[in-house]
C-alpha positions in Angstrom: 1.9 -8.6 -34.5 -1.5 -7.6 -32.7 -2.6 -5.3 -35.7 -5.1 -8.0 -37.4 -6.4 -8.8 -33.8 -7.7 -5.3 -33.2 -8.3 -3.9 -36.3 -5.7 -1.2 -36.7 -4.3 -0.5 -40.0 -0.6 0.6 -38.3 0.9 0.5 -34.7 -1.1 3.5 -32.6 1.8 4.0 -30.5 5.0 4.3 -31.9 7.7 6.6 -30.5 8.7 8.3 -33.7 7.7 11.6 -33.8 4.6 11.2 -36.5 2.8 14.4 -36.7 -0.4 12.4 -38.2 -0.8 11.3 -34.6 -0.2 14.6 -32.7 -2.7 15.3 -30.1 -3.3 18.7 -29.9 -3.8 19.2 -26.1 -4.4 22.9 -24.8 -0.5 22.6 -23.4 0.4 21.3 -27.0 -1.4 23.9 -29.0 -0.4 26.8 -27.1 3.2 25.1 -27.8 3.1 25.2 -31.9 1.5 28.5 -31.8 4.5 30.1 -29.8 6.9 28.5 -32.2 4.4 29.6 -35.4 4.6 32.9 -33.8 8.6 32.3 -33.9 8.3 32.0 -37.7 5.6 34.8 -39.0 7.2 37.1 -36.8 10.5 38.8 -36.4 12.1 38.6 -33.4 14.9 37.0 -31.9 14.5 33.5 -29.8 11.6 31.6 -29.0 12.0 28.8 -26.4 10.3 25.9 -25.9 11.2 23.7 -23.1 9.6 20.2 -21.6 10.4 17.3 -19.7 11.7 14.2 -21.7 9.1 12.5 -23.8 6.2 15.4 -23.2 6.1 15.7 -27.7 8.5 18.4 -27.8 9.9 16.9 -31.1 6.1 15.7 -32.5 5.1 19.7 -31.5 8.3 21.0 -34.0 7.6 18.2 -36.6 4.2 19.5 -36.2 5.8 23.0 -37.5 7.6 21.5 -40.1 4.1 20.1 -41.4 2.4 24.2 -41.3 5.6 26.1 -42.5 4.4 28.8 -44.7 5.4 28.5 -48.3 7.7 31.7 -47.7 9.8 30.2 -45.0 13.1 28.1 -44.8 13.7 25.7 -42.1 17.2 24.7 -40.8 16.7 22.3 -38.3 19.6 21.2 -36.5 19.2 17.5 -34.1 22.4 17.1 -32.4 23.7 20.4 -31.7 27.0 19.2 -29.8 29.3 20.2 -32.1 31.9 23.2 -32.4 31.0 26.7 -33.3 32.3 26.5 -36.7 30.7 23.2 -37.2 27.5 24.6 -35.9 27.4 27.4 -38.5 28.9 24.8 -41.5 26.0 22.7 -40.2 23.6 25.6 -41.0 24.6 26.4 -44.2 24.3 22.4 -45.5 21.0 22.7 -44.0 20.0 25.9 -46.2 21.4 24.4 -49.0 24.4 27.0 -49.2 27.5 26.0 -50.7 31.0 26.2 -48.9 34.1 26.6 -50.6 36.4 24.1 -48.7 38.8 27.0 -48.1 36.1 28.6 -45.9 34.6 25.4 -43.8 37.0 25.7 -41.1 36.7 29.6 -40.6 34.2 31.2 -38.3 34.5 34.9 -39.9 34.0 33.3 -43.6 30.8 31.3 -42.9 29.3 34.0 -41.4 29.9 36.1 -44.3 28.6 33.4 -46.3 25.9 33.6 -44.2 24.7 37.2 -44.0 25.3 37.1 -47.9 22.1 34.3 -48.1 20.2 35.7 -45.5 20.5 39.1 -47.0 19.2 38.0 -50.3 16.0 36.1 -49.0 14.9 38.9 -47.3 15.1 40.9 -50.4 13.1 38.1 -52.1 10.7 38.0 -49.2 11.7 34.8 -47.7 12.0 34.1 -43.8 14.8 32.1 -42.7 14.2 30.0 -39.4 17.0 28.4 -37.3 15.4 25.2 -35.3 17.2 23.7 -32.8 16.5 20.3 -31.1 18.2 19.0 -27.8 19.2 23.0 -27.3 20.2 21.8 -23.3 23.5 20.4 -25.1 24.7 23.2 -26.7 28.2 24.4 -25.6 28.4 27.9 -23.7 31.0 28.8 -27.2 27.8 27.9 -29.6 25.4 29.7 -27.7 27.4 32.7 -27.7 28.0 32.4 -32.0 24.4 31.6 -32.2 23.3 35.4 -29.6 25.8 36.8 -32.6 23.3 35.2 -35.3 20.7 37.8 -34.0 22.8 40.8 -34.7 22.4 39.8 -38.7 19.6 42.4 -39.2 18.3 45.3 -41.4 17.1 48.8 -40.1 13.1 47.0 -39.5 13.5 43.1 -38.4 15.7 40.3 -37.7 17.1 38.5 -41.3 17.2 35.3 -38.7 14.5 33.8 -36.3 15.9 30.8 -34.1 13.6 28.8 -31.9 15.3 26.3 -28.7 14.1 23.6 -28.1 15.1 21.5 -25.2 14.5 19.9 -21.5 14.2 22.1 -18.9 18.2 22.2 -18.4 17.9 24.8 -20.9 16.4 27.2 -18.8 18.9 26.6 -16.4 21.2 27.1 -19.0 20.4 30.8 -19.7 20.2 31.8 -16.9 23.8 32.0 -16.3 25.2 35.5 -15.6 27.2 35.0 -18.7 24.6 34.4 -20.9 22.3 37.0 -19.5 22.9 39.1 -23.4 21.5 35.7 -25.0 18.6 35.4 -22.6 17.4 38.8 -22.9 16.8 38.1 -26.7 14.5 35.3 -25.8 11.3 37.2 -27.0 8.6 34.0 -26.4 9.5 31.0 -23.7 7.1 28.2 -23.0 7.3 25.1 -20.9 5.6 21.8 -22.1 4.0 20.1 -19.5 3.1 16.6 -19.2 -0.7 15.7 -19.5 -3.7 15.4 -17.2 -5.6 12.4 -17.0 -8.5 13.6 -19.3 -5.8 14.4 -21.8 -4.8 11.3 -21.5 -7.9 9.4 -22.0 -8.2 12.0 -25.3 -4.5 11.5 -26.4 -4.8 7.1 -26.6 -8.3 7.3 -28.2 -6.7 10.0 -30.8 -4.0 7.7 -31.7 -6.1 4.5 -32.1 -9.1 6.4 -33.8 -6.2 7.6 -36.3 -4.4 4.1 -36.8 -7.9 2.4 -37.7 -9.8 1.5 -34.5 -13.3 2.0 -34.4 -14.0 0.6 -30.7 -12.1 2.0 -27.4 -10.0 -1.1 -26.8 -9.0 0.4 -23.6 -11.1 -0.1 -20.7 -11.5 3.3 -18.5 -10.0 2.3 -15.7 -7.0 0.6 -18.0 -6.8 4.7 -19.1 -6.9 5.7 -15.6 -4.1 3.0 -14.4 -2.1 4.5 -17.3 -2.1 7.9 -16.5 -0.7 6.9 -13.0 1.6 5.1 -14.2 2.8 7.2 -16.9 2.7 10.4 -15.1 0.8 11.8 -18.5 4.0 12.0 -20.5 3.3 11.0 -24.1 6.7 9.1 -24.8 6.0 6.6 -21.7 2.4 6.6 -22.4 2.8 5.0 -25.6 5.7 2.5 -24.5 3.4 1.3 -21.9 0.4 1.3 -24.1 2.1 -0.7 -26.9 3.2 -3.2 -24.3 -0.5 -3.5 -22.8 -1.7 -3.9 -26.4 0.6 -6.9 -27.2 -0.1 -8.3 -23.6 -3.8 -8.7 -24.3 -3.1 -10.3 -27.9 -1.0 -12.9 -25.8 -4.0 -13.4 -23.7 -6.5 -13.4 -26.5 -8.1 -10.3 -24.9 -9.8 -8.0 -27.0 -9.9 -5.3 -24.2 -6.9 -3.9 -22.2 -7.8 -4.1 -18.3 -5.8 -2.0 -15.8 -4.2 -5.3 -14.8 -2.6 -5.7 -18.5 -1.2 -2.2 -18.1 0.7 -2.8 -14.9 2.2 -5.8 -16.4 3.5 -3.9 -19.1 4.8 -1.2 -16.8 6.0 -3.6 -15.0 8.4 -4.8 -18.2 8.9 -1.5 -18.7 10.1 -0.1 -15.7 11.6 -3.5 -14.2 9.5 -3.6 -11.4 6.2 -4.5 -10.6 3.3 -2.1 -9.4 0.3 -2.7 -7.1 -3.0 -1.6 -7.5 -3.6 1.9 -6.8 -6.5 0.9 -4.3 -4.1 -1.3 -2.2 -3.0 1.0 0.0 -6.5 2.6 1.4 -7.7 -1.6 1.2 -5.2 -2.4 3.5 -5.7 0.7 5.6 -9.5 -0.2 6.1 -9.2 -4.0 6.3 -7.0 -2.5 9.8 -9.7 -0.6 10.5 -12.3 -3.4 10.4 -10.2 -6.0 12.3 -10.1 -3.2 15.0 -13.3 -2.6 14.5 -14.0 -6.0 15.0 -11.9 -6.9 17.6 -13.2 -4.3 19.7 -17.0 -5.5 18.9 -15.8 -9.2 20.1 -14.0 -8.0 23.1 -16.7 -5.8 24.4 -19.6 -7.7 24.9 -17.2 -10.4 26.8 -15.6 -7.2 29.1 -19.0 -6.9 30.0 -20.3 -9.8 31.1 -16.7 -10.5 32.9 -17.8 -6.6 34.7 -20.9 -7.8 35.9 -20.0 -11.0 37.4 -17.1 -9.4 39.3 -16.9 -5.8 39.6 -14.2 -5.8 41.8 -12.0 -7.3 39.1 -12.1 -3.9 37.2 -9.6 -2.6 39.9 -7.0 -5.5 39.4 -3.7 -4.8 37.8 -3.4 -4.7 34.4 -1.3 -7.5 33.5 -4.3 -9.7 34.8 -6.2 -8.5 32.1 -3.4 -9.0 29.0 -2.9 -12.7 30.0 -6.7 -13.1 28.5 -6.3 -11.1 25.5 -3.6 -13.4 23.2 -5.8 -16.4 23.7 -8.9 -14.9 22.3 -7.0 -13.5 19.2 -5.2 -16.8 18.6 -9.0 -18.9 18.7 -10.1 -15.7 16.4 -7.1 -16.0 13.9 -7.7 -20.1 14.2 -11.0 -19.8 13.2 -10.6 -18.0 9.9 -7.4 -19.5 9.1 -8.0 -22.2 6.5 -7.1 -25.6 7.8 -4.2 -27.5 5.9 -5.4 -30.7 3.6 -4.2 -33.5 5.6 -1.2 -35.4 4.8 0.2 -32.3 2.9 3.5 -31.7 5.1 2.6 -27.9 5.6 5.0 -26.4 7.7 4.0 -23.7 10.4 3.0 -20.5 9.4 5.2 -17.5 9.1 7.5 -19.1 7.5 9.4 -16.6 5.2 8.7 -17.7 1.3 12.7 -16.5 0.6 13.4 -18.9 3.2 11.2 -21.9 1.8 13.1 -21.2 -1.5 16.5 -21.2 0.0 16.1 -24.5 1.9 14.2 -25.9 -1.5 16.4 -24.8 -4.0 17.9 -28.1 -5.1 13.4 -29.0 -5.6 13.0 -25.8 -7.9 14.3 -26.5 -11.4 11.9 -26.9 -14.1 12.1 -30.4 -14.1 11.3 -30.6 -10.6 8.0 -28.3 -11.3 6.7 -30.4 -14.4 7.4 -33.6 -12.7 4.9 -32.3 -10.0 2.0 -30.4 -12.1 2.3 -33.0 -14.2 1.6 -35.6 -10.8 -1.7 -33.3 -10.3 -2.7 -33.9 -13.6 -1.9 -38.2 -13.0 0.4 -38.0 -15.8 3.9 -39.3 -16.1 6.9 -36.6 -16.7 10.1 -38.1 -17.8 12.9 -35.2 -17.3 15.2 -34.4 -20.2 13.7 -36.8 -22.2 11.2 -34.6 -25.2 10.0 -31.0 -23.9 7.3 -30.9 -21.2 4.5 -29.5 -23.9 5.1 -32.5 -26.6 4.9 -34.7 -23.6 1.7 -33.0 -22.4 0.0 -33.1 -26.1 0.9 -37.3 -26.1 -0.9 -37.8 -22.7 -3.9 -35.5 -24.1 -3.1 -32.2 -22.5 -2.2 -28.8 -24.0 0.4 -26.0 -22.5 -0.5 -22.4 -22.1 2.5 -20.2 -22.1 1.9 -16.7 -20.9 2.5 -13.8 -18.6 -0.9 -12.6 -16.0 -1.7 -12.4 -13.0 -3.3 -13.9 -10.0 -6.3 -13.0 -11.3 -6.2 -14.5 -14.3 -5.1 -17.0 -12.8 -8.3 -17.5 -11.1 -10.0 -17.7 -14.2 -8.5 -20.2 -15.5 -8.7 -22.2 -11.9 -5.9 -24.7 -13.1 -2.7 -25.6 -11.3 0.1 -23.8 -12.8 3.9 -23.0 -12.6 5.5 -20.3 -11.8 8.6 -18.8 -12.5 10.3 -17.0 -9.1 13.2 -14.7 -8.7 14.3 -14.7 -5.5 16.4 -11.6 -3.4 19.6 -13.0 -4.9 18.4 -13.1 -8.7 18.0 -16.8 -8.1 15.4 -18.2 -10.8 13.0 -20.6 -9.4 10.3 -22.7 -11.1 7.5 -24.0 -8.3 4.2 -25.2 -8.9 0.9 -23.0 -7.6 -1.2 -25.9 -6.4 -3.9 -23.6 -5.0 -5.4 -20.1 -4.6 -8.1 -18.2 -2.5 -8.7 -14.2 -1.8 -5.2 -13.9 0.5 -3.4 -17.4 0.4 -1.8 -19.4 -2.0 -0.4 -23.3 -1.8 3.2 -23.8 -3.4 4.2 -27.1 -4.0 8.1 -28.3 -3.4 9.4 -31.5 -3.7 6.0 -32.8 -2.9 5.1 -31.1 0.1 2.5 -28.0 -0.1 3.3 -24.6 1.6 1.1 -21.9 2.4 2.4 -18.4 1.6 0.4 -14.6 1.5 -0.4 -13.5 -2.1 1.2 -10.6 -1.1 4.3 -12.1 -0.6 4.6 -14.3 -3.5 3.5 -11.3 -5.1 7.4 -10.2 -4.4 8.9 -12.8 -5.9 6.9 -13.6 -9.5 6.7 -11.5 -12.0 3.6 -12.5 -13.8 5.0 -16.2 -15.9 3.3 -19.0 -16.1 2.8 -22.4 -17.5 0.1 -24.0 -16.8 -1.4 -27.6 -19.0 -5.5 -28.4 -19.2 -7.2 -31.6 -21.1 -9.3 -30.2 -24.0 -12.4 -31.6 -24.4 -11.2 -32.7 -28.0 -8.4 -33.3 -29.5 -8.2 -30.6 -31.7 -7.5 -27.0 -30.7 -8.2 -23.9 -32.5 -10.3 -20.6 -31.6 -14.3 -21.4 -32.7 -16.6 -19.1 -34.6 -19.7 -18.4 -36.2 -20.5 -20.9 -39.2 -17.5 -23.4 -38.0 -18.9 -27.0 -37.3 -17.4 -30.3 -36.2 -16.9 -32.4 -32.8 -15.0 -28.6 -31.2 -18.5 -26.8 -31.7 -20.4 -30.1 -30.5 -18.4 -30.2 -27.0 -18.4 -26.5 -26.9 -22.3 -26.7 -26.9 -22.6 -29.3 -24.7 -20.6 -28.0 -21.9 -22.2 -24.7 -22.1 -25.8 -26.1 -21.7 -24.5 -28.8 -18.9 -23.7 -25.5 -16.9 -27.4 -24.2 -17.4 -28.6 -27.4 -16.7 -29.7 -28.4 -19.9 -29.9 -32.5 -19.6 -28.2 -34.6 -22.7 -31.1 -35.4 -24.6 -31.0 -35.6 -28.4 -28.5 -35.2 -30.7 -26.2 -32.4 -30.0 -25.6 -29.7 -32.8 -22.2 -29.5 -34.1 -22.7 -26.1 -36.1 -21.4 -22.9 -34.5 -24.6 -21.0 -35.0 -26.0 -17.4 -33.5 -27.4 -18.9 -30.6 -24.3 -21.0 -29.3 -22.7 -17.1 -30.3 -24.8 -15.8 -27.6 -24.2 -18.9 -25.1 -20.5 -17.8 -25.1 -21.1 -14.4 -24.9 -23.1 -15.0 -21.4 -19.9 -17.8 -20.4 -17.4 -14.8 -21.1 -19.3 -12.2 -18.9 -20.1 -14.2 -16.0 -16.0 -14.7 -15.9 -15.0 -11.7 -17.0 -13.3 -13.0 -20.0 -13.2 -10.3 -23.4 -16.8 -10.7 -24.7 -16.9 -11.6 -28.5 -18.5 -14.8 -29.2 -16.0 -16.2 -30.0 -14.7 -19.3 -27.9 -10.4 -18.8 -28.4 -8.3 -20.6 -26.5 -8.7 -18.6 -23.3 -12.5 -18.7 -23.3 -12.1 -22.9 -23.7 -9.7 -23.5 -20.7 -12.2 -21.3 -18.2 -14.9 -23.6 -19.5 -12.9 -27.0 -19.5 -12.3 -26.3 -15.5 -15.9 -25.1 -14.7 -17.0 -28.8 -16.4 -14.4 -30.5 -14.8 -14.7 -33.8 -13.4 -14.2 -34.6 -9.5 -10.7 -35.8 -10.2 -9.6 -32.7 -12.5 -6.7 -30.9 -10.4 -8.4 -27.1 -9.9 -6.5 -24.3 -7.9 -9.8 -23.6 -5.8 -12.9 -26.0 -5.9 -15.0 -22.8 -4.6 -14.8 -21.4 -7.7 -15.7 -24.3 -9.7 -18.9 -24.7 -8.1 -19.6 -21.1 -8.0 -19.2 -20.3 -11.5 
């Protein structure tokens, strides 16, 4: 779906174990040269252990790739099977045929066995047992595959077997009765996951090799996915697949570090905060103390001189003066309601606005009131909201963000709840600064903490804007028509470039660079190229006096 968008010739990160895309990390190489070691060598096990999804399986397909032209592989993938089966398993995967009087009998397949192995050695061929998913073999296999070592000559082993597994293997033999098996194991090594510079290394390697030629990933998008991911490759590449088709949504040509918590967030079923929150909150504390402390000071002062005897008084004299000074403090930076708005006192609980609301939170409810923002007319379950948008001159934009990007786009929009009891609820965000946000129910606005809300949506939204004409469409270079003319107009009405002459209506290198100056100072994906995304911003920064925006401030400051 995203390939076109970002230039790749395949998908970078798909879970199959590919081993054009493995990324030879110092863990990783160390890994294939044990098991290489397994193969040009005789000896009797070699183990290799990891963690689910750390490329154990992309490190032996790796091996399969290098095997040396005198070497047979049997690779077995789902070992949990019966001891004859295992060794009737082995055979098929030699190529070694079975009479069907011998399949079901342990002593004649090994016979079989010893018979094939015996002859490759004498034609100089190394036979090597692989095992996948080794954690899952049954105690009775493991013991038939200790008495696959004995098969020798008078100089080397006539059969090499590598493990490979998660780190219940090693658990595994180390049982007392397995303690013969384990002290065959002549090479173990455990795959760990990878650090975060291998990480930055191991996405670059896979888009470089499926056709990027930019780093589509920003570097602290690589950062936020190493936290996330813990450095193991399989999760990496979920979440990295899911960031990648988030920012084609968004017509984004970079992945930012709030794209790839949104796609952890699908991934995992739960939402993540930024990795700065914590030690933000932690100093905001500290600066309110701070604060508080700077306030109260001066005023302890001037109360000391004026009555020094006071000093002595009891203590509950002094707290009586205390709440009323933070209450004018907390007055004074709290945002006064809009008047008329029916905002109810603060503190109270959003689960509870939602609970006493939920008969006002239906989708029907929500378009009838974005579209009453907007002074439009919504006529429920008549035709869907969009068509009934596009015939009052408005366009929908379905998508999954965040507050942030929300921001951006500075237009009312609805969002789509889920409250403690899995309730859905669709409520309309009227408005938005740095810490509050203003829901609208049944026509009355609510004030709630970011944080909060934050509990409760998962990243949908719908909002609806008024193009400036009334076709649509992503404008480039060498386009022309009434789009480009608008496009150029509003972009020099923001400079402050009067309407003078005729406006151009060719999409031209210059209007290319006027877009590229919109899209930095907004922090939209800087191309040139005015898509969809880039069109709403700049339809709310020209926005007339009675256009419905989430915050005014950011209007005027952009």
């Amino acid at each position: 779906m995203y390939l076109s968008f970002f230039g790749l010739l395949e998908k970078p990160f798909a879970i199959t174990p590919d081993p054009r895309y493995l990324y030879l990390s110092e863990r990783h190489a160390e890994a294939l040269a044990h098991l290489l070691y397994g193969i040009n060598e005789a000896g009797g096990f070699v183990q290799l252990t990891g963690e689910v999804g750390t490329g154990k399986t992309t490190v032996s397909r790796s091996l399969l790739a290098q095997t040396p032209k005198n070497a047979e592989i049997a690779l077995i993938l789902n070992p949990r099977m019966t001891a004859p089966e295992f060794l009737l398993t082995i055979c098929e995967e030699l190529g070694i045929g079975v009479p069907d009087a011998a399949a079901g009998s342990r002593k004649d397949l090994v016979d079989i066995l010893n018979h094939y192995l015996l002859r490759a050695h004498a034609d100089g061929r190394r036979i090597v047992l692989v095992v996948d998913e080794a954690q899952n073999l049954a105690p009775e296999v493991l013991e038939q595959v200790r008495l696959l070592t004995n098969l020798e000559t008078n100089t080397q082993k006539l059969l090499q077997i590598i493990l490979i597994g998660q780190p219940e293997l090693r658990e595994l033999l180390a049982r007392n009765e397995l303690r013969q098996l384990a002290q065959r194991v002549t090479g173990r090594y455990h795959l760990n996951p990878l650090s975060n510079e291998e990480t930055v290394a191991y996405v670059r390697h896979r888009l470089r090799v499926s056709g990027a030629t930019s780093d589509i990933f920003s570097t602290l998008a690589l950062a936020e996915l190493y936290h996330l991911s813990g450095g193991v490759p399989r999760v990496i590449n979920v979440i990295a697949d899911r960031a990648l088709l988030g920012a084609y949504t968004q017509d984004r040509h970079r992945v930012t570090s709030g794209l790839v918590r949104n796609a952890a967030a699908e991934v995992f079923g739960r939402r993540f905060a930024p990795r700065w929150l914590p030690w933000l909150g932690a100093a905001a504390a500290a600066l309110v103390l701070l604060a508080t402390v700077w306030g109260v000071w001066p005023l302890a002062q001037s109360a000391l001189s004026r009555h020094p005897a006071s000093a002595a008084a009891p203590a509950a004299r002094n707290t009586a003066a205390r709440p009323a000074l933070a209450k004018s403090q907390i007055t004074e930076l709290a945002p006064a309601p809009a008047a008329g708005t029916g905002t109810p006192p603060a503190g109270v609980p959003l689960q509870t606005l939602l609970t006493q609301h939920q008969d006002a939170t239906s989708p029907d409810d929500a378009f009838t009131q974005l579209f009453l923002l907007w002074g439009a007319h919504y006529v429920a379950g008549d035709t869907d909201p969009c068509t009934q948008a596009a015939q009052q001159g408005m366009e929908c934009l379905v998508q999954r963000g965040s507050f942030g990007q929300l921001r951006v786009y500075n237009r009312p929009a609805i969002l789509l709840l889920n409250d403690d009891a899995g309730t859905k609820h669709q409520i309309v965000l009227a408005g938005l600064d740095d810490e509050r946000a203003r829901i609208d129910l049944a026509g009355h606005v609510h004030e709630v903490g970011i944080g909060e809300l934050s509990r409760y949506w998962f990243g949908d939204f719908i909002l609806l804007w008024r193009p400036g004409t009334q076709k649509v469409k992503p404008l480039t270079v060498g386009m022309h028509g009434d789009e480009v003319r608008w496009l150029r107009e509003s972009l020099e009405r923001l400079q402050g470039v009067t309407a003078g002459q005729a406006v151009s209506d060719v999409f031209d290198t210059e209007l290319s660079q006027l877009v590229r100056e919109f899209q930095r100072q907004h922090r939209l994906a800087v191309d040139g190229i005015a898509g969809i995304q880039t069109q709403i911003v700049l339809a709310s920064a020209v926005a007339g006096p009675d256009s419905p925006l989430l915050s005014a401030t950011a209007a005027h400051g952009s």
